[in-house]
C-alpha positions as CSV (number, residue, x, y, z in Angstrom):
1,X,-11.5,6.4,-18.5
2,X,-8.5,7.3,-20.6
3,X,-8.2,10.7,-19.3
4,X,-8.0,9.2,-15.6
5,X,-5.6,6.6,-16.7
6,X,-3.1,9.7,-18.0
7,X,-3.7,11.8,-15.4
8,X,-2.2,8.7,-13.2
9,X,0.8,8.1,-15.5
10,X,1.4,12.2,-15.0
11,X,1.4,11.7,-11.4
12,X,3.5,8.8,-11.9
13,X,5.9,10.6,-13.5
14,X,5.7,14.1,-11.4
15,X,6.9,11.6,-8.2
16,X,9.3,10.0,-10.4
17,X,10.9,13.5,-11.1
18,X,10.9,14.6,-7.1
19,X,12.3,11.6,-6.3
20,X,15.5,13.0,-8.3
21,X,14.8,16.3,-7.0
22,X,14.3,15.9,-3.3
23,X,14.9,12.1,-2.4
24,X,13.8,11.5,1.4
25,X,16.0,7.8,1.8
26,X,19.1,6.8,0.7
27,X,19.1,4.8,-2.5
28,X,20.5,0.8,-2.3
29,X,20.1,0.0,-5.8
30,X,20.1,1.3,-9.3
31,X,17.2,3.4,-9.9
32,X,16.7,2.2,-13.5
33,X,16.6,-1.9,-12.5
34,X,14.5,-1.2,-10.2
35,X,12.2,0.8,-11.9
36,X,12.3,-2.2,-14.9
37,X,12.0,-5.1,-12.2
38,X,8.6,-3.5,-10.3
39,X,7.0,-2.5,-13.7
40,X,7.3,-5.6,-15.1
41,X,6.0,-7.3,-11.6
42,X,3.2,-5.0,-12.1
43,X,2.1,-6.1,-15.6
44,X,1.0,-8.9,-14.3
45,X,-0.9,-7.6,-11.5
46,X,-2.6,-4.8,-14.0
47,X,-3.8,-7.5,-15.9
48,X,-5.7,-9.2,-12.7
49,X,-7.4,-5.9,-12.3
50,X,-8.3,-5.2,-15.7
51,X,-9.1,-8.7,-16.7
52,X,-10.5,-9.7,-12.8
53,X,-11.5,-7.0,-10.7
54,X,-13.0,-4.5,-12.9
55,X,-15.1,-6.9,-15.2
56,X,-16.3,-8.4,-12.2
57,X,-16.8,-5.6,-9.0
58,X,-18.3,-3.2,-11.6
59,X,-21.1,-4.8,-12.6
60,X,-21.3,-6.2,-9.0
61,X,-21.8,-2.4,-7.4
62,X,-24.7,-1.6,-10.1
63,X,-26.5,-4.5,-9.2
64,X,-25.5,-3.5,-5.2
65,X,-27.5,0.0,-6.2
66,X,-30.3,-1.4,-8.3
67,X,-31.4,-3.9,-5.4
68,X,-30.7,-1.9,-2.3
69,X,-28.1,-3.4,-1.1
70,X,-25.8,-3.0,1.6
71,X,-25.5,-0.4,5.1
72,X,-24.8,2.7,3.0
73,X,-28.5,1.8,1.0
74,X,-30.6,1.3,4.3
75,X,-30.3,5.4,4.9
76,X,-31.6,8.2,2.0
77,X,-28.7,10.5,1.4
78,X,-27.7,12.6,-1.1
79,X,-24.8,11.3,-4.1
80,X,-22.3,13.2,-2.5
81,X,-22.8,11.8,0.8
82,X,-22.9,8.3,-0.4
83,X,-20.0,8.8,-2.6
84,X,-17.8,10.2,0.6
85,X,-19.2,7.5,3.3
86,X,-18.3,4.5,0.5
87,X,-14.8,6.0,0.4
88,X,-14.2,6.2,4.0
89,X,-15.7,2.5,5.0
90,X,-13.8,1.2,1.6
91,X,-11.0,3.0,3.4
92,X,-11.3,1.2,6.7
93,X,-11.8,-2.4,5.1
94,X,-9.3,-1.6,3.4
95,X,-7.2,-1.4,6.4
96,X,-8.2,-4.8,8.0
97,X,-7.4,-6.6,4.6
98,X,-3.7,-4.7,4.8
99,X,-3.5,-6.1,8.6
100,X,-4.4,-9.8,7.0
101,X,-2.0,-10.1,4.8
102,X,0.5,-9.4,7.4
103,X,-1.0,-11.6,9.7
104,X,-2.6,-14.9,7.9
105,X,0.1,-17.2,6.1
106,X,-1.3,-17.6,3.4
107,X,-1.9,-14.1,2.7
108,X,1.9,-12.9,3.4
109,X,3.6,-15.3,1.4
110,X,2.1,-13.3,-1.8
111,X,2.5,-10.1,-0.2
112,X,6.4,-10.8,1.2
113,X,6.7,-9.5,-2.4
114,X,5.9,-5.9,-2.1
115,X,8.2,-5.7,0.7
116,X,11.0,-7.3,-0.6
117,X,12.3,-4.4,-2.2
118,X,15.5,-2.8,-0.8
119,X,14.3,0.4,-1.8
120,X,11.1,2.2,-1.1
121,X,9.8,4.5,-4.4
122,X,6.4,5.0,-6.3
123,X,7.1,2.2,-8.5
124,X,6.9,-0.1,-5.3
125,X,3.6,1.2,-5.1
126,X,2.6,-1.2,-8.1
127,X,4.6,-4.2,-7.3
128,X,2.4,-6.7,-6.1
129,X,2.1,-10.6,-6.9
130,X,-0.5,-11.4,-9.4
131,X,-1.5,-13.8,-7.2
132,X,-2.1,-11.3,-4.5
133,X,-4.5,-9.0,-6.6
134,X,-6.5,-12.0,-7.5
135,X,-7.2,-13.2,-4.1
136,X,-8.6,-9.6,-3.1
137,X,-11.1,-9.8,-5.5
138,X,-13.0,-11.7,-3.2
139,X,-12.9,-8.7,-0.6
140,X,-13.7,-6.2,-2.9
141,X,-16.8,-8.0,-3.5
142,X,-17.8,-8.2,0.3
143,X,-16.7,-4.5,0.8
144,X,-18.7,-3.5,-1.9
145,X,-21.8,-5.7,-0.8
146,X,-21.5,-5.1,2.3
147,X,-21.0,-1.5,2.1
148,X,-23.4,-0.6,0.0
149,X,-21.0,0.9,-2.8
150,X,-22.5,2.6,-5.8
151,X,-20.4,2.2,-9.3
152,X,-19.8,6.3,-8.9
153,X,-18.3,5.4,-5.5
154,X,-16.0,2.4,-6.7
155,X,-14.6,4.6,-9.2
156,X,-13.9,7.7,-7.1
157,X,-12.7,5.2,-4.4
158,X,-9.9,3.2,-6.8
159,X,-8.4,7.2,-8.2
160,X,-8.0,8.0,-4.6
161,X,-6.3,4.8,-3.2
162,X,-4.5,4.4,-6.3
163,X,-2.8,8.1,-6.0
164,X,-2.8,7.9,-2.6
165,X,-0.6,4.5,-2.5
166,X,1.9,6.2,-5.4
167,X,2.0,9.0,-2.8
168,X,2.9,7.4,0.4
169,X,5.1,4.9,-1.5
170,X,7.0,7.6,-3.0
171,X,10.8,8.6,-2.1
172,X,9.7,12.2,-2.0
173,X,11.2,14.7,1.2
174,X,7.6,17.0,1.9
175,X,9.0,19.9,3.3
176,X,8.8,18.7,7.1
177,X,6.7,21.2,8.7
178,X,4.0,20.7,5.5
179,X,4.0,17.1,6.1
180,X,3.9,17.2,10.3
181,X,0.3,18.5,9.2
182,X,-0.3,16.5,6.2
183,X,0.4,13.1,8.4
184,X,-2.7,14.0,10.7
185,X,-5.1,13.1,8.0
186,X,-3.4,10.5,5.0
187,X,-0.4,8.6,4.8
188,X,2.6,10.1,3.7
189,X,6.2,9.2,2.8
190,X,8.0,9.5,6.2
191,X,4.8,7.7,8.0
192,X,4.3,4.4,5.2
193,X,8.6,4.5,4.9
194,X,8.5,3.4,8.3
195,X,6.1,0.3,7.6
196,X,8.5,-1.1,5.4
197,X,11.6,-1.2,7.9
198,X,13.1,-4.8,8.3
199,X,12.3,-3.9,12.0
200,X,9.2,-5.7,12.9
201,X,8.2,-3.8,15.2
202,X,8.1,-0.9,13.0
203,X,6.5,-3.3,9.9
204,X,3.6,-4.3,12.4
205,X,2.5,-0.4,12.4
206,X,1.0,2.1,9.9
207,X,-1.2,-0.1,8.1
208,X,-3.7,2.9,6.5
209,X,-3.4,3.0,3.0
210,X,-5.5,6.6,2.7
211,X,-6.7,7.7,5.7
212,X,-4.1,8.1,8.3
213,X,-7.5,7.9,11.3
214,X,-7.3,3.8,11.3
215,X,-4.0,3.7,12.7
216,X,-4.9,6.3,15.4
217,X,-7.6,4.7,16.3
218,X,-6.6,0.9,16.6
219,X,-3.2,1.9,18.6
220,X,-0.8,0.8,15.5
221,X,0.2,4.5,14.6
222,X,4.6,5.1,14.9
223,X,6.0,8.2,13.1
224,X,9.4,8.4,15.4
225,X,11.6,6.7,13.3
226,X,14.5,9.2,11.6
227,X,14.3,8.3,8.0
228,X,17.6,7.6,7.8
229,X,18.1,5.0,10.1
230,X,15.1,2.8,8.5
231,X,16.4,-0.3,6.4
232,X,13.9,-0.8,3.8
233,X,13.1,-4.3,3.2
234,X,12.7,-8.2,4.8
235,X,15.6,-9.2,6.6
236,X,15.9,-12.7,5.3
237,X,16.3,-11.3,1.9
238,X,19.3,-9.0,1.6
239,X,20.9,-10.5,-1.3
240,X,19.9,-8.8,-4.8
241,X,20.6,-11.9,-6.4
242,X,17.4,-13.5,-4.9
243,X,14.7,-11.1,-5.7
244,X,14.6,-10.8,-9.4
245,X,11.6,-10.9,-11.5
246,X,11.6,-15.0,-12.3
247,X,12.6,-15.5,-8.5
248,X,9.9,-13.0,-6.9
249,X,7.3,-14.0,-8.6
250,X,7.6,-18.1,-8.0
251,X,8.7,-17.3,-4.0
252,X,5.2,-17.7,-2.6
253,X,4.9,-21.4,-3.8
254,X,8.6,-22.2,-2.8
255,X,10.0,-23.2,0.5
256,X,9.6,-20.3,2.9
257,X,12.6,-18.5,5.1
258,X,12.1,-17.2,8.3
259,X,11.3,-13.5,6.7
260,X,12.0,-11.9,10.1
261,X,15.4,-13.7,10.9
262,X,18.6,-11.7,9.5
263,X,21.3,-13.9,7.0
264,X,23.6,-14.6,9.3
265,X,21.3,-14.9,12.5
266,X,19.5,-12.6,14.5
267,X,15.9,-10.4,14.3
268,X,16.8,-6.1,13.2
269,X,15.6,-4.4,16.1
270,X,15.9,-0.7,17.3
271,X,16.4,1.1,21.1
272,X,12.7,2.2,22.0
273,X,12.6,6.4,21.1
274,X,12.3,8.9,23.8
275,X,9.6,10.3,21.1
276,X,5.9,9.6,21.2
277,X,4.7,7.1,18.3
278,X,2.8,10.0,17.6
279,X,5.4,12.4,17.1
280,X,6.9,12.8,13.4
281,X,10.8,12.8,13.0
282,X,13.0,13.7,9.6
């Protein structure tokens, strides 16, 4: 377990380093802030996981294997089988619970955090209200029951969401031909950057967090957005001033703003492309 837990914390770091090297956005703020303000966030939500979600899902998927639970247990397939179709449908459901807390009240008022940040980096990757992580713990029970999910499959399912949310949230320019073709089958910079645009329109899309397939599927797939013309954030919260640590983390149980409406009036919006959604832009 260690040995996965540093190999995270070098990929961490290696995105952390490219960022500096080859930064795809503009930076708004301080990188060292920042960096301080979402780790400390994250403490909180680490400790949901390590003190919630793993003490409790764990010991929930050995129990889903022992008794033959779920749709993955009604078929006889090899390990490796298993282990790939529990990643995939973990995947998908996954994706609906990303489309929730957009779309139920509740929900968004915890996860307005993540996307209050006027930057978009790896470290936004872990910045999630506590409060957020412990509601999903509920989900991950039904996926896993539902599912079928073995213990080997929860484990190989959390590495690859975990690296692949680091990934996509990172501030990293891919060489743009490499990532054209990279985009066709997981989430990348360019593709999740776009998700976090104070443009609703642009918010209400790219809702895979691994798999890039649920998006072209359901319709809610847009990659022609130039990079540099995204504003990263909520547009109700422009102000640095309001989203420190103390002020993030007691938002959801505060009065609400209109997220969507601008300051000083108005909702972002942007000219509709001549591009496909489907067609990648720098």
């Amino acid at each position: 377990m260690w040995i996965n837990g540093l190999f995270i914390v070098a990929f961490f770091g290696v995105l952390l380093l490219l960022e500096y090297l080859r930064p795809l956005r503009r930076r708004v703020e301080a990188k060292l802030p920042r960096l301080a303000r979402n780790l400390t966030v994250s403490l909180l939500g680490a400790a949901v996981v390590q003190l919630v979600e793993i003490p409790l899902i764990t010991p929930l998927s050995s129990i889903v294997e022992k008794r033959g639970w779920g749709i993955l247990n009604l078929f006889q397939s090899p390990t490796w089988a298993e282990v790939i179709l529990a990643v995939i449908l973990l995947d998908y459901t996954l994706y609906i619970w990303h489309v929730l807390t957009h779309r139920v009240p509740l929900l968004w008022r915890f996860h307005l955090v993540h996307h209050l940040d006027l930057d978009l980096d790896a470290s936004t990757a872990l910045r999630f209200h506590f409060v957020e992580l412990l509601i999903s713990v509920p989900w991950r029970a039904a996926q896993v029951i539902v599912i079928g999910v073995s213990p080997v499959s929860f484990l190989v399912w959390r590495g690859f969401v975990l690296l692949s949310v680091l990934f996509h949230h990172s501030n990293v320019a891919l060489p743009f031909k490499l990532e054209r073709w990279v985009v066709r089958l997981v989430v990348t910079p360019r593709m999740h950057g776009i998700h976090h645009s104070i443009v609703r329109e642009e918010t209400d899309s790219n809702w895979s967090s691994g798999l890039t397939v649920w998006d072209w599927l359901h319709g809610t797939l847009r990659l022609n957005v130039p990079q540099q013309e995204i504003t990263i954030g909520v547009p109700a919260y422009r102000a640095r001033e309001e989203i420190t640590v103390g002020k993030i983390l007691l938002m959801p149980f505060g009065r609400e703003k209109s997220a969507w409406q601008l300051p000083h009036d108005g909702q972002p919006a942007r000219p509709e492309s001549t591009a496909a959604p489907d067609q990648l832009l720098a």
